[in-house]
PyMOL Python script that loads the backbone (N, CA, C, O; Angstrom):
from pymol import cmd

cmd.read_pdbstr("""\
ATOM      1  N   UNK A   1      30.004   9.068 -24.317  1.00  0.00           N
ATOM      2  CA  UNK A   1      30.565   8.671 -23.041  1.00  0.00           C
ATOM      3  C   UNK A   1      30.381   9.769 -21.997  1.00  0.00           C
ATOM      4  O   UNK A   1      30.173   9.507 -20.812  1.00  0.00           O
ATOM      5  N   UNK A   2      30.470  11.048 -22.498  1.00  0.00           N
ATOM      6  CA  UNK A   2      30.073  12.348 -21.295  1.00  0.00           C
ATOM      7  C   UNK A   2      29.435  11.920 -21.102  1.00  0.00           C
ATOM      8  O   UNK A   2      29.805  11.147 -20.218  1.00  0.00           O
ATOM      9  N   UNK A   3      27.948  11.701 -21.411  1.00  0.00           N
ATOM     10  CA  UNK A   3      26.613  11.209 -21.099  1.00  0.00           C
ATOM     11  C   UNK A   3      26.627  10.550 -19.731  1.00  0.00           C
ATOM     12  O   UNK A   3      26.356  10.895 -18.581  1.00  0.00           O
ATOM     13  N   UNK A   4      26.983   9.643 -20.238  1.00  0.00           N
ATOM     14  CA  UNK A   4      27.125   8.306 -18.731  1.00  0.00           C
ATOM     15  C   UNK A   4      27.643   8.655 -18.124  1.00  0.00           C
ATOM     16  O   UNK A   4      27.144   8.374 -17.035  1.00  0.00           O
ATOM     17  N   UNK A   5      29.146   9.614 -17.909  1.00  0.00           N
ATOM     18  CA  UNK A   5      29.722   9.681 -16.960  1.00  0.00           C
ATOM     19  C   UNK A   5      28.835  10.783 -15.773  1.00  0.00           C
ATOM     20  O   UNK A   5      28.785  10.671 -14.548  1.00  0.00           O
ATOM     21  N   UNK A   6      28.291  11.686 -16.537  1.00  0.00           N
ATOM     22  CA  UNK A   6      27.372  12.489 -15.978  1.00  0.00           C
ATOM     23  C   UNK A   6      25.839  12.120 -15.271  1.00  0.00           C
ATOM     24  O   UNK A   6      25.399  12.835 -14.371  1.00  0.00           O
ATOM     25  N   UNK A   7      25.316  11.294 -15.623  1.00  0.00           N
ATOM     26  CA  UNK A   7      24.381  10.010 -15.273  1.00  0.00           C
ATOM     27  C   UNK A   7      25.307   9.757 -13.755  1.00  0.00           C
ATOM     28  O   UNK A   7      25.137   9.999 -12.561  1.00  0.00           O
ATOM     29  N   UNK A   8      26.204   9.219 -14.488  1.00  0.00           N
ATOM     30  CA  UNK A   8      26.502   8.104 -12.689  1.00  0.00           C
ATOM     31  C   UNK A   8      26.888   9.359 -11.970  1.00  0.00           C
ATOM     32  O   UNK A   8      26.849   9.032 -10.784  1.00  0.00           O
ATOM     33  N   UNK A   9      27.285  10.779 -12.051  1.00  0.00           N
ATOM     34  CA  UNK A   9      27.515  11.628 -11.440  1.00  0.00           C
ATOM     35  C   UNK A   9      26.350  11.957 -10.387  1.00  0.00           C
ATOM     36  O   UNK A   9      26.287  11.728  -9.179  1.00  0.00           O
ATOM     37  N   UNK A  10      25.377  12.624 -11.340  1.00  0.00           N
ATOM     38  CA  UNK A  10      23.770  12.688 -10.785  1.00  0.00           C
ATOM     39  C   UNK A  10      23.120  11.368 -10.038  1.00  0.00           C
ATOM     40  O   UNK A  10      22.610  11.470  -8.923  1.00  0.00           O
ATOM     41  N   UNK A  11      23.166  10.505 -10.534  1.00  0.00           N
ATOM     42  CA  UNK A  11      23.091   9.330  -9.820  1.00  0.00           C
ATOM     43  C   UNK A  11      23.298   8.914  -8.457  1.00  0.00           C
ATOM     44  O   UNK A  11      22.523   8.444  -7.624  1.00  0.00           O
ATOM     45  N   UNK A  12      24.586   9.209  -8.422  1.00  0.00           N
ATOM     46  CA  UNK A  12      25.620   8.981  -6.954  1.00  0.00           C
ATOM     47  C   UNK A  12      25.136  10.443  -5.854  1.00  0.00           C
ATOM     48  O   UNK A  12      24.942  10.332  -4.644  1.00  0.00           O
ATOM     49  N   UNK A  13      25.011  11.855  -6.711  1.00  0.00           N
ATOM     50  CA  UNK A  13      24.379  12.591  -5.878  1.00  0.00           C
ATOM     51  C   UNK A  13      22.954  12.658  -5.117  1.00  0.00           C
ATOM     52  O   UNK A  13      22.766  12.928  -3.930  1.00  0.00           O
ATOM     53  N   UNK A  14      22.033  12.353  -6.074  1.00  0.00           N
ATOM     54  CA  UNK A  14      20.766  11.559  -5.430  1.00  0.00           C
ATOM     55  C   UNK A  14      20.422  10.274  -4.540  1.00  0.00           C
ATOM     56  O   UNK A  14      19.304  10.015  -4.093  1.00  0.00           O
ATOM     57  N   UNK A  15      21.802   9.377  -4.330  1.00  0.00           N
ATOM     58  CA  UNK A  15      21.861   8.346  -3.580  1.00  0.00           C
ATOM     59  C   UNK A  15      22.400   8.703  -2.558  1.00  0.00           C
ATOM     60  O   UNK A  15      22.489   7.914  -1.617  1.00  0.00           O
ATOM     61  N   UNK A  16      22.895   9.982  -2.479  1.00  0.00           N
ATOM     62  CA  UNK A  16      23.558  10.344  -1.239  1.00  0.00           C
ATOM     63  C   UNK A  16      22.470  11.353  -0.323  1.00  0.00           C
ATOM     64  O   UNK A  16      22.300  11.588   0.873  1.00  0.00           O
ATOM     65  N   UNK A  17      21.873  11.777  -1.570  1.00  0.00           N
ATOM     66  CA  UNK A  17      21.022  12.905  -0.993  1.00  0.00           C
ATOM     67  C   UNK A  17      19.880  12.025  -0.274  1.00  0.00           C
ATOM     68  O   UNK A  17      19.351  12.562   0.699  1.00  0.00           O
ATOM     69  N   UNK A  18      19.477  10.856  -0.602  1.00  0.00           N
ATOM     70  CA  UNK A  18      18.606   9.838   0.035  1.00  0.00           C
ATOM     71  C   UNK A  18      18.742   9.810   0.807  1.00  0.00           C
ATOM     72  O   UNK A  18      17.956  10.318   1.606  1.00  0.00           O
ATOM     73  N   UNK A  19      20.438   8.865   1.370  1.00  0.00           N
ATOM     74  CA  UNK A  19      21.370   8.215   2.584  1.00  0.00           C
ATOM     75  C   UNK A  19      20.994   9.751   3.429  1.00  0.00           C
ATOM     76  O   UNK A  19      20.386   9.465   4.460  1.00  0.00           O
ATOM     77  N   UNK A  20      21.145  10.983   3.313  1.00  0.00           N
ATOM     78  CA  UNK A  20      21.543  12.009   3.923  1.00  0.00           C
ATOM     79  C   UNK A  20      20.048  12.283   4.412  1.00  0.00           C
ATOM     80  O   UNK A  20      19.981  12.639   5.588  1.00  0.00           O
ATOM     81  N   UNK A  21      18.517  12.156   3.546  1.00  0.00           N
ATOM     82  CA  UNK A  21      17.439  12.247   4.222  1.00  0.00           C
ATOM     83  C   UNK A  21      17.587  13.774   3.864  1.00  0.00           C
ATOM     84  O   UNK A  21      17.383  14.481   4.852  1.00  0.00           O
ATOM     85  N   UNK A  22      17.847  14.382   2.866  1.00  0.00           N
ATOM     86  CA  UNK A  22      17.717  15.524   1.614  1.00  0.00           C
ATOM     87  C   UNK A  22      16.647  15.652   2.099  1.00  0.00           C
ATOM     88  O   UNK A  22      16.295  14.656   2.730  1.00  0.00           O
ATOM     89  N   UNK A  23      15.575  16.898   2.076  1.00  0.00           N
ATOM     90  CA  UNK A  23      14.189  16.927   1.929  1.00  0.00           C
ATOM     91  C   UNK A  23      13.590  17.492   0.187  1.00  0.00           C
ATOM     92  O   UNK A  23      12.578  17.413  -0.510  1.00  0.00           O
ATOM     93  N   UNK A  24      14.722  17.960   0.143  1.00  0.00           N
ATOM     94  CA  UNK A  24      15.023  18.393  -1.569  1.00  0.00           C
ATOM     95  C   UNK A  24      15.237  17.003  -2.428  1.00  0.00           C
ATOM     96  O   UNK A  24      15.362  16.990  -3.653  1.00  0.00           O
ATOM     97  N   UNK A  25      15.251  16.175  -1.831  1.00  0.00           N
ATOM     98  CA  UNK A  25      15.891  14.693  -2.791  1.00  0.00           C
ATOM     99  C   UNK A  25      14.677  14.779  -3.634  1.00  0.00           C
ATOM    100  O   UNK A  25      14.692  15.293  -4.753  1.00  0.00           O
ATOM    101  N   UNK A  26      13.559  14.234  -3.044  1.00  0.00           N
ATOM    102  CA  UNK A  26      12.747  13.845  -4.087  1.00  0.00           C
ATOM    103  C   UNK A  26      11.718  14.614  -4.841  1.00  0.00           C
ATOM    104  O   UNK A  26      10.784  13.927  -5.256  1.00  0.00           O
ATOM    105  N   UNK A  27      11.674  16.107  -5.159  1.00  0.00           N
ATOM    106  CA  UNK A  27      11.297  16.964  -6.187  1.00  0.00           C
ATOM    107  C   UNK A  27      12.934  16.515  -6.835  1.00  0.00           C
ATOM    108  O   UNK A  27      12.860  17.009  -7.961  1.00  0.00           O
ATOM    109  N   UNK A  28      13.699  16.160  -6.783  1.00  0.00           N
ATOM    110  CA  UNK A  28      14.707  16.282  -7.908  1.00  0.00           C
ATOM    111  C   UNK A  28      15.026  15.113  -8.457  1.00  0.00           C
ATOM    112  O   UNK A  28      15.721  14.890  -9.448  1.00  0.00           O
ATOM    113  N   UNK A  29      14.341  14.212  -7.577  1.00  0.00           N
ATOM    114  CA  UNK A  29      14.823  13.177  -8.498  1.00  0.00           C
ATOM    115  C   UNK A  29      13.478  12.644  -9.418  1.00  0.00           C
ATOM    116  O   UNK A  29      13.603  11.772 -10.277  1.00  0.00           O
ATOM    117  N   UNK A  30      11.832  13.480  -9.018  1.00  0.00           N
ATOM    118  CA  UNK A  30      10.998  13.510  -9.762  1.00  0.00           C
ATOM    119  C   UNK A  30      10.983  14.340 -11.318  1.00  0.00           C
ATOM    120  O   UNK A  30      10.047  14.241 -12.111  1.00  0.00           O
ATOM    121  N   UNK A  31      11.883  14.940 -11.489  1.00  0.00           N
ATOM    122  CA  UNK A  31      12.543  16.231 -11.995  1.00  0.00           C
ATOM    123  C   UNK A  31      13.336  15.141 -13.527  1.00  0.00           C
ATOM    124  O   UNK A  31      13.109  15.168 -14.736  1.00  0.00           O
ATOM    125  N   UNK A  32      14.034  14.524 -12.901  1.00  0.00           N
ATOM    126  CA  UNK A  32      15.174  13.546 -13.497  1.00  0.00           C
ATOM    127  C   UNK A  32      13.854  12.276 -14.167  1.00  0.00           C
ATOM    128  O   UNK A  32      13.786  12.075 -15.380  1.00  0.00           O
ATOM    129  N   UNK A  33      13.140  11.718 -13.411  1.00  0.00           N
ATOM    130  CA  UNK A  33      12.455  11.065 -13.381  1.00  0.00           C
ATOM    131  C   UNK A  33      11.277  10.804 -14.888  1.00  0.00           C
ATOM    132  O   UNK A  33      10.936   9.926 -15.680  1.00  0.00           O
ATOM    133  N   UNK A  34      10.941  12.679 -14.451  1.00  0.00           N
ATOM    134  CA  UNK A  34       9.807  12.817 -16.091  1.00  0.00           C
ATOM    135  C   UNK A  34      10.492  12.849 -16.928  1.00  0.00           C
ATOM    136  O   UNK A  34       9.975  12.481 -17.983  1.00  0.00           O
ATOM    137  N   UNK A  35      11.888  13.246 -17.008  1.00  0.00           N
ATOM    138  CA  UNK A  35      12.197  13.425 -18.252  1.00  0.00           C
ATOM    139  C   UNK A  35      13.568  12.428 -18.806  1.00  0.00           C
ATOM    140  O   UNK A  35      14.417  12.764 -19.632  1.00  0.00           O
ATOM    141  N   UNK A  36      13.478  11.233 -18.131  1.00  0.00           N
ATOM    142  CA  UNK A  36      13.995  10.754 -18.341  1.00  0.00           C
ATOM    143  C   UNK A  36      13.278   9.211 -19.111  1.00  0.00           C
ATOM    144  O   UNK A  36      12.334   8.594 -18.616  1.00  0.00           O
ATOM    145  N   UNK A  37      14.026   8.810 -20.454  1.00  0.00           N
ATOM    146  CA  UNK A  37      13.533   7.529 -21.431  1.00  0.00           C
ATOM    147  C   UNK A  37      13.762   6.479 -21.699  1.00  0.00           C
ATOM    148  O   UNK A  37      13.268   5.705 -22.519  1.00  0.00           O
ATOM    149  N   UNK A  38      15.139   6.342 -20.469  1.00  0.00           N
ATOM    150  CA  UNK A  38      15.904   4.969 -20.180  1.00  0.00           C
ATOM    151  C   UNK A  38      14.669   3.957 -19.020  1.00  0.00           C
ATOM    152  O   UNK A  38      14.436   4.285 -17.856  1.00  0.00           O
ATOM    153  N   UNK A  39      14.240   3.113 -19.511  1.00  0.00           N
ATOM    154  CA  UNK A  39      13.658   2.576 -18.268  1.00  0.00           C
ATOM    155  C   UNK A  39      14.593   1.910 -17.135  1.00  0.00           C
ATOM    156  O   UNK A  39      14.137   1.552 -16.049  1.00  0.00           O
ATOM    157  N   UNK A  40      15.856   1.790 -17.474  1.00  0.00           N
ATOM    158  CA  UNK A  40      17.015   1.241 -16.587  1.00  0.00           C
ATOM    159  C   UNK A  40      16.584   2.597 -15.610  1.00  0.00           C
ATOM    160  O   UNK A  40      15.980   2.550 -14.538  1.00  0.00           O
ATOM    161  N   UNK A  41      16.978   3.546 -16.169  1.00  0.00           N
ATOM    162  CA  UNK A  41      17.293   4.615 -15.093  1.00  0.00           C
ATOM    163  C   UNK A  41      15.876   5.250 -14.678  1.00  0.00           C
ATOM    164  O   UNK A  41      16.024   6.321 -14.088  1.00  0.00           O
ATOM    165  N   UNK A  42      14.580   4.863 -14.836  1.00  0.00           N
ATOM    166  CA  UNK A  42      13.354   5.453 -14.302  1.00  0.00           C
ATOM    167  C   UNK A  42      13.242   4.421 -13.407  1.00  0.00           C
ATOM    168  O   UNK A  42      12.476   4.823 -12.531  1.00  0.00           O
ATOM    169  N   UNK A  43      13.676   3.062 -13.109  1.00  0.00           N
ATOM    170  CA  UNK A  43      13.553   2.090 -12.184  1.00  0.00           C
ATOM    171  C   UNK A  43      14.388   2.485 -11.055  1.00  0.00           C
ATOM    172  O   UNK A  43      13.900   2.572  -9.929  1.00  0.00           O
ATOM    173  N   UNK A  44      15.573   2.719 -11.280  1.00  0.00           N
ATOM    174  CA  UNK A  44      16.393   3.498 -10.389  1.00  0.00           C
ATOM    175  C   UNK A  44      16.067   4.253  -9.957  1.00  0.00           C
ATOM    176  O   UNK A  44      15.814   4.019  -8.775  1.00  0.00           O
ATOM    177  N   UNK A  45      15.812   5.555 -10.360  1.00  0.00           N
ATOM    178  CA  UNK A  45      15.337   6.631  -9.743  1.00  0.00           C
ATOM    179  C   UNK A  45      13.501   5.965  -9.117  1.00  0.00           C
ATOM    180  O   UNK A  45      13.683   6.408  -7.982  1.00  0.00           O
ATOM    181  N   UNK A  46      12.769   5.636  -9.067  1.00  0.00           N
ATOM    182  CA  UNK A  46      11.820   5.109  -8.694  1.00  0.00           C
ATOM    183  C   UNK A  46      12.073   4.177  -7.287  1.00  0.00           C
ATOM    184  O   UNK A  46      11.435   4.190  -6.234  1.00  0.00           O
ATOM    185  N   UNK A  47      13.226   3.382  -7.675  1.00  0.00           N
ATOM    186  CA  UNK A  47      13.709   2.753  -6.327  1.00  0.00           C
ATOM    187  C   UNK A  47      13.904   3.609  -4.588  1.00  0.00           C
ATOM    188  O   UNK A  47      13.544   3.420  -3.426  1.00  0.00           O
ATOM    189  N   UNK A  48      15.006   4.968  -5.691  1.00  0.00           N
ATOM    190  CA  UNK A  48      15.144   5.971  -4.658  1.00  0.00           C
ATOM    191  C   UNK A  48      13.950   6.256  -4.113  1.00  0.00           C
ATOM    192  O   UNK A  48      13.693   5.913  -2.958  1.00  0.00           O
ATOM    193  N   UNK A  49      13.225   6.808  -4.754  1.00  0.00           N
ATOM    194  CA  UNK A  49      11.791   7.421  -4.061  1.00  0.00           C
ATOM    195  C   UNK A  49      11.173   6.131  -3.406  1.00  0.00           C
ATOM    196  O   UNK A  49      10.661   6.470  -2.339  1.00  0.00           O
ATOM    197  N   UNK A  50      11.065   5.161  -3.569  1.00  0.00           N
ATOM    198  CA  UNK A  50      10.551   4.259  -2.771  1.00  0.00           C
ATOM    199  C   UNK A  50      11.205   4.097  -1.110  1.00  0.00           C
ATOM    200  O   UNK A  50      10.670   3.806  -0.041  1.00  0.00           O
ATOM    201  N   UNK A  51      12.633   4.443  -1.506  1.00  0.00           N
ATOM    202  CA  UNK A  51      13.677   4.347   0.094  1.00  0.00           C
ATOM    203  C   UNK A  51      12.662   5.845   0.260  1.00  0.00           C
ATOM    204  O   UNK A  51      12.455   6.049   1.456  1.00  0.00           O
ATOM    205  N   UNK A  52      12.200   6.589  -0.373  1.00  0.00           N
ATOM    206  CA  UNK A  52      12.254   7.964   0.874  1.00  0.00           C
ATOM    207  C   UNK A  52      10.905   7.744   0.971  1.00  0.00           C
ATOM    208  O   UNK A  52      10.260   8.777   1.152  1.00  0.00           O
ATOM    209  N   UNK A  53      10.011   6.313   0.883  1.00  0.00           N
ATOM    210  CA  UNK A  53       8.821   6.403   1.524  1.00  0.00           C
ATOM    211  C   UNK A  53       7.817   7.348   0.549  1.00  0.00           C
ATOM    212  O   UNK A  53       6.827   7.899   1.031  1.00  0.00           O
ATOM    213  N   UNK A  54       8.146   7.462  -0.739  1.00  0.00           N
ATOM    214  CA  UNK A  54       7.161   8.257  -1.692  1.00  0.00           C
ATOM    215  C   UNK A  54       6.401   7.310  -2.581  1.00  0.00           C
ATOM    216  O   UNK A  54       6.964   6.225  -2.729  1.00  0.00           O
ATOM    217  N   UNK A  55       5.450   7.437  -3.102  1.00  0.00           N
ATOM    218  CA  UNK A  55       5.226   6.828  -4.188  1.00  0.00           C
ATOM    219  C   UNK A  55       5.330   6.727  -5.419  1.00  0.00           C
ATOM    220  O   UNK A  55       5.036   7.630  -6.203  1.00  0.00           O
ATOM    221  N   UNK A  56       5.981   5.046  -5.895  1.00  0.00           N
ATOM    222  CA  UNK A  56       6.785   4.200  -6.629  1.00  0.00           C
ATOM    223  C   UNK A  56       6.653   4.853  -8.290  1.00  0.00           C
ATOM    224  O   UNK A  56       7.669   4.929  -8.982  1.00  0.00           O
ATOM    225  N   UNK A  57       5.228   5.325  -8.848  1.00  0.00           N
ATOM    226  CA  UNK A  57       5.319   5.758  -9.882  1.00  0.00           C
ATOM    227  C   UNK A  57       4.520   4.828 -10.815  1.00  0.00           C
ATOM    228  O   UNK A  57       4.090   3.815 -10.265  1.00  0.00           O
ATOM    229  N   UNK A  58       4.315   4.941 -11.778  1.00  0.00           N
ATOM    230  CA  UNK A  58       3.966   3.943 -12.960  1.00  0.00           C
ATOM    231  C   UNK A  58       5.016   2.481 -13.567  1.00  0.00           C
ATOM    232  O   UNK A  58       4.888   1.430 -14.195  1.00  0.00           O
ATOM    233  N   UNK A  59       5.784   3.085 -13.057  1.00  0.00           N
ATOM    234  CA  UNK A  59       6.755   1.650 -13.040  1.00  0.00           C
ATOM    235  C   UNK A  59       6.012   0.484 -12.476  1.00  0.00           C
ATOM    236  O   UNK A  59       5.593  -0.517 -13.058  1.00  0.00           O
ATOM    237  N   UNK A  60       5.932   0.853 -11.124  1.00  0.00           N
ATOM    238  CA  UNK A  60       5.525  -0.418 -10.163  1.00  0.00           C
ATOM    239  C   UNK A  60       4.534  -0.364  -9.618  1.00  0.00           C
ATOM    240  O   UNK A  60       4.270  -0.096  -8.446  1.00  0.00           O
ATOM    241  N   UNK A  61       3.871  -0.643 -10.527  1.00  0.00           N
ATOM    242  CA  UNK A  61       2.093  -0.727  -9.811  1.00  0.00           C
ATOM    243  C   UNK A  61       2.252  -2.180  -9.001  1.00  0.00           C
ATOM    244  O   UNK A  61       2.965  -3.146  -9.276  1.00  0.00           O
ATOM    245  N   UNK A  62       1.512  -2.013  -8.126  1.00  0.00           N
ATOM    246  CA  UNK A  62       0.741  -2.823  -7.776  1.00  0.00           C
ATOM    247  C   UNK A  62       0.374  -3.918  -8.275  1.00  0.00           C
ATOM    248  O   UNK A  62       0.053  -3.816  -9.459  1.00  0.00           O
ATOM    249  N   UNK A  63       0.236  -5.643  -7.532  1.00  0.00           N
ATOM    250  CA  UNK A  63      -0.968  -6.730  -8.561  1.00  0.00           C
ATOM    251  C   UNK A  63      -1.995  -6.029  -8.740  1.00  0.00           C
ATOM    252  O   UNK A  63      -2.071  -4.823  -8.505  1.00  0.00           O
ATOM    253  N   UNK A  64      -2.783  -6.666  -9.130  1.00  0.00           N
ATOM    254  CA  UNK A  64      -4.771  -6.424  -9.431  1.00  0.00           C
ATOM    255  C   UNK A  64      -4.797  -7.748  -9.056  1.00  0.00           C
ATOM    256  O   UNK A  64      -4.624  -8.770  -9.721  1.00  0.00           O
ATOM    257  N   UNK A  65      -5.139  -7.506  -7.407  1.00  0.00           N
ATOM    258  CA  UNK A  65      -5.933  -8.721  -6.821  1.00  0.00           C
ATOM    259  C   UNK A  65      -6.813  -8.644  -6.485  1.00  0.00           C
ATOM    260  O   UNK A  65      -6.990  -7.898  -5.522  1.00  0.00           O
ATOM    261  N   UNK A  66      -8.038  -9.434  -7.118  1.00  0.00           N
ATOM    262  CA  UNK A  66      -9.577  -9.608  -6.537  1.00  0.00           C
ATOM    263  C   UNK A  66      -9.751 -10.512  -6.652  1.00  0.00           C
ATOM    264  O   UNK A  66     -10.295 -11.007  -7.639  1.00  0.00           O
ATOM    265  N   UNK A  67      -9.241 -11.260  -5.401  1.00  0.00           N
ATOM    266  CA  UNK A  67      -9.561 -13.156  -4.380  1.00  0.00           C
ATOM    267  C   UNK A  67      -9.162 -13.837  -6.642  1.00  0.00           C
ATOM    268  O   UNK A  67     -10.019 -14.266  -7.416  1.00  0.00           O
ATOM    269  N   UNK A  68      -8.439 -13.741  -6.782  1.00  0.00           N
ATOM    270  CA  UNK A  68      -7.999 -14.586  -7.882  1.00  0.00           C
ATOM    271  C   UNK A  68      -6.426 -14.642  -8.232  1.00  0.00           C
ATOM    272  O   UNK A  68      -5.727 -13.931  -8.954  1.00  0.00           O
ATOM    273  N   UNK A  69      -6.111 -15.907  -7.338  1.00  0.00           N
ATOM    274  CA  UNK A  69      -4.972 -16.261  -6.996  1.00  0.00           C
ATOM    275  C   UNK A  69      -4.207 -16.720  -8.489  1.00  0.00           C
ATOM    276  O   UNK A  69      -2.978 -16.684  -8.547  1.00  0.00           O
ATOM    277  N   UNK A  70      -4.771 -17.019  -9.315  1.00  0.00           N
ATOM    278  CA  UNK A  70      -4.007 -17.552 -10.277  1.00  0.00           C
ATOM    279  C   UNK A  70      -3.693 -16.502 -11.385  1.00  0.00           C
ATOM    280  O   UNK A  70      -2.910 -16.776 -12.295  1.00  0.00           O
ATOM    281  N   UNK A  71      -4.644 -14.666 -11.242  1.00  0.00           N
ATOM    282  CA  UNK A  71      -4.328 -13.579 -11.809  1.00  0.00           C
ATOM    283  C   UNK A  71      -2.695 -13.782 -10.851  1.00  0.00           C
ATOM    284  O   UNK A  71      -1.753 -14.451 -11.279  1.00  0.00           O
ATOM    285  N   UNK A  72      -2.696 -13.317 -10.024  1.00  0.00           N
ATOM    286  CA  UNK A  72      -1.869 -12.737  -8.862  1.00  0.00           C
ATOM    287  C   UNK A  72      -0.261 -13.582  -9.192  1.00  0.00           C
ATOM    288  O   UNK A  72       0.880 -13.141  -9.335  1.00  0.00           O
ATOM    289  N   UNK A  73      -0.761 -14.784  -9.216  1.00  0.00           N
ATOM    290  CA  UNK A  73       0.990 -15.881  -9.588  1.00  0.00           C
ATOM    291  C   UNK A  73       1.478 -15.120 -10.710  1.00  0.00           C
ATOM    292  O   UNK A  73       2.572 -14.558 -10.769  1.00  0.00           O
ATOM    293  N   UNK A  74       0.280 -15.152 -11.894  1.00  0.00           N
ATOM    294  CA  UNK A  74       0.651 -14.553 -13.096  1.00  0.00           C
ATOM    295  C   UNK A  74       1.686 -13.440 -13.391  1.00  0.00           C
ATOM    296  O   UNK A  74       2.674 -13.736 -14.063  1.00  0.00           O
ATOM    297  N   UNK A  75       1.526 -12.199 -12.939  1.00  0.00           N
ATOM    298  CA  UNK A  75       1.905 -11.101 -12.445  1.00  0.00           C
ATOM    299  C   UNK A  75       3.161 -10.790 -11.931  1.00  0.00           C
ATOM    300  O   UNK A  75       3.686  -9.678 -11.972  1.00  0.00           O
ATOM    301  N   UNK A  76       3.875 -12.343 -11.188  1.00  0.00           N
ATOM    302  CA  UNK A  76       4.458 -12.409 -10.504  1.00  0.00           C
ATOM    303  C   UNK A  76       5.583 -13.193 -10.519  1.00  0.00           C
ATOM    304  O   UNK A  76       6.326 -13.224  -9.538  1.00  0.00           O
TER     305      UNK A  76
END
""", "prot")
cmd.dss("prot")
cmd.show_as("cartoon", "prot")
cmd.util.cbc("prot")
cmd.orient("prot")
C-alpha cells in the first residue's frame, strides 16, 4: 500500500508541474517513464508529456496509413 500511496503522490506532483508549465516536468516524468512496468502508469505519464507538447512515446504510435482505409478502421 506505501507503494500506491507514493505513486499518486508523484503523480499529483507531475500533474501540477504540467498545469504550472515546469520546464523540469518533462525530463522527470521521462525519468519515471523508463523505468516504470505498469502500462496503466506509462499511459499516464505519456498523456502528461503529450499536454506539454512532447512526444507521446512507444505507447502511441501513430496508424500506418498508406491510402488503405480498411488498415486504418482496423487500428482503430
Amino acid at each position: 500500500m506505501k507503494k500506491k500511496d507514493s505513486s499518486e503522490k508523484i503523480f499529483y506532483a507531475l500533474s501540477k508541474a504540467v498545469e504550472n508549465n515546469d520546464p523540469n516536468a518533462a525530463k522527470r516524468i521521462r525519468e519515471i517513464l523508463n523505468s516504470s512496468e505498469d502500462p496503466s502508469e506509462m499511459r499516464y505519464l505519456e498523456g502528461l508529456l503529450m499536454m506539454l507538447g512532447e512526444s507521446p512515446g512507444e505507447l502511441e504510435d501513430p496508424p500506418d496509413i498508406e491510402d488503405d482505409q480498411e488498415e486504418y478502421w482496423e487500428e482503430y
